[in-house]
C-alpha positions as CSV (number, residue, x, y, z in Angstrom):
1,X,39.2,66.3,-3.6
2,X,39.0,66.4,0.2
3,X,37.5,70.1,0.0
4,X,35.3,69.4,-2.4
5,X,33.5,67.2,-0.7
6,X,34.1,69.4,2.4
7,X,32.2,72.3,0.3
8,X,29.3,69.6,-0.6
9,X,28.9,68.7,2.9
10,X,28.8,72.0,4.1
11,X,26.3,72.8,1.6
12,X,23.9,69.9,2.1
13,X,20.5,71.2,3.1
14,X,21.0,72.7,6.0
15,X,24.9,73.9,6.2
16,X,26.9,72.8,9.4
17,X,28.8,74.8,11.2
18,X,32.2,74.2,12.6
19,X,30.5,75.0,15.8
20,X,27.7,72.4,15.8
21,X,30.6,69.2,15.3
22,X,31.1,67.5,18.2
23,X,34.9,67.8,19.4
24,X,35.3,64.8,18.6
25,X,34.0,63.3,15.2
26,X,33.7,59.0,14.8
27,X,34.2,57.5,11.4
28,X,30.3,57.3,11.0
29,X,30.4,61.1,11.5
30,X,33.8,61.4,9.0
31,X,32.0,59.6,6.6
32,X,28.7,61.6,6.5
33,X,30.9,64.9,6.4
34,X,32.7,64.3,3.9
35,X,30.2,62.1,1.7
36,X,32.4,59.4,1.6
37,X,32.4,55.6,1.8
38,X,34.5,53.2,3.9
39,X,37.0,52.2,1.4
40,X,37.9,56.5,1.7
41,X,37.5,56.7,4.8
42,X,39.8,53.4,5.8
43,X,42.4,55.7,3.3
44,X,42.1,58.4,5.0
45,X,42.3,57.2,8.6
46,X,45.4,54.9,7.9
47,X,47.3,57.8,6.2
48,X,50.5,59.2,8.7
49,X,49.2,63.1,8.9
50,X,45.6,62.6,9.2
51,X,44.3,63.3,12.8
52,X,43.1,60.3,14.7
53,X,42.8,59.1,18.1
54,X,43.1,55.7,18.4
55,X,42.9,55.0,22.4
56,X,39.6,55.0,22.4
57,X,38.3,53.3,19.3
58,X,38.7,55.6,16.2
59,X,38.1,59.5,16.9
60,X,38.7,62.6,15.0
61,X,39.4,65.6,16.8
62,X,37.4,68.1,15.0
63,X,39.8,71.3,15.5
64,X,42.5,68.9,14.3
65,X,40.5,67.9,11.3
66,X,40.1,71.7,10.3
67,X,43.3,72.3,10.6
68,X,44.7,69.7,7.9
69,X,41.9,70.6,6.0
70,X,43.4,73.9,5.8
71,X,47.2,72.6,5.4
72,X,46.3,70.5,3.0
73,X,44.5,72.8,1.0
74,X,47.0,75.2,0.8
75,X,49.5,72.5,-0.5
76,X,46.9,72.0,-3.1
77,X,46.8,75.7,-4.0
78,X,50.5,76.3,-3.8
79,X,51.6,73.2,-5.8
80,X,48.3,72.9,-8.2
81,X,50.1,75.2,-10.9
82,X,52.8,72.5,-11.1
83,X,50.7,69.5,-11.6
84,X,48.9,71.8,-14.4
85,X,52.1,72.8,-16.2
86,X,53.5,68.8,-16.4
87,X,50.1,67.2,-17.5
């Protein structure tokens, strides 16, 4: 779901690159990423291996964001055959 809407953002009218986010990304920012709403983006933020800094109000490092994008979606990939085969 989360790349999805990764893909969508990145394909919105004029496609952003890694290299035009900020370092660090606010919730605002998450939000308009990922097209999400708060209710998401409180979900995401609260869960235990999402990237967040906290010290300073609620901050996303953006390398750090990429990079459980990319775990995550390779869970998805490795373990989506699995969920397929029980359902």
């Amino acid at each position: 779901m989360i790349r999805e809407e990764v893909q969508i953002g990145l394909a919105a009218q004029k496609p952003i690159q890694i290299k035009e986010l900020p370092p660090l990304l606010t919730k605002e920012e998450l939000k308009e990423l990922f097209h999400i709403k708060d209710t998401k983006a409180a979900e995401l933020l609260a869960r235990a291996d999402f990237p967040v800094l906290r010290e300073a109000g609620t901050l996303i490092p953006t390398h750090l964001l990429m990079r459980w994008i990319e775990d995550n979606t390779q869970w998805i990939n490795k373990n989506a055959k699995s969920f397929k085969a029980i359902s």
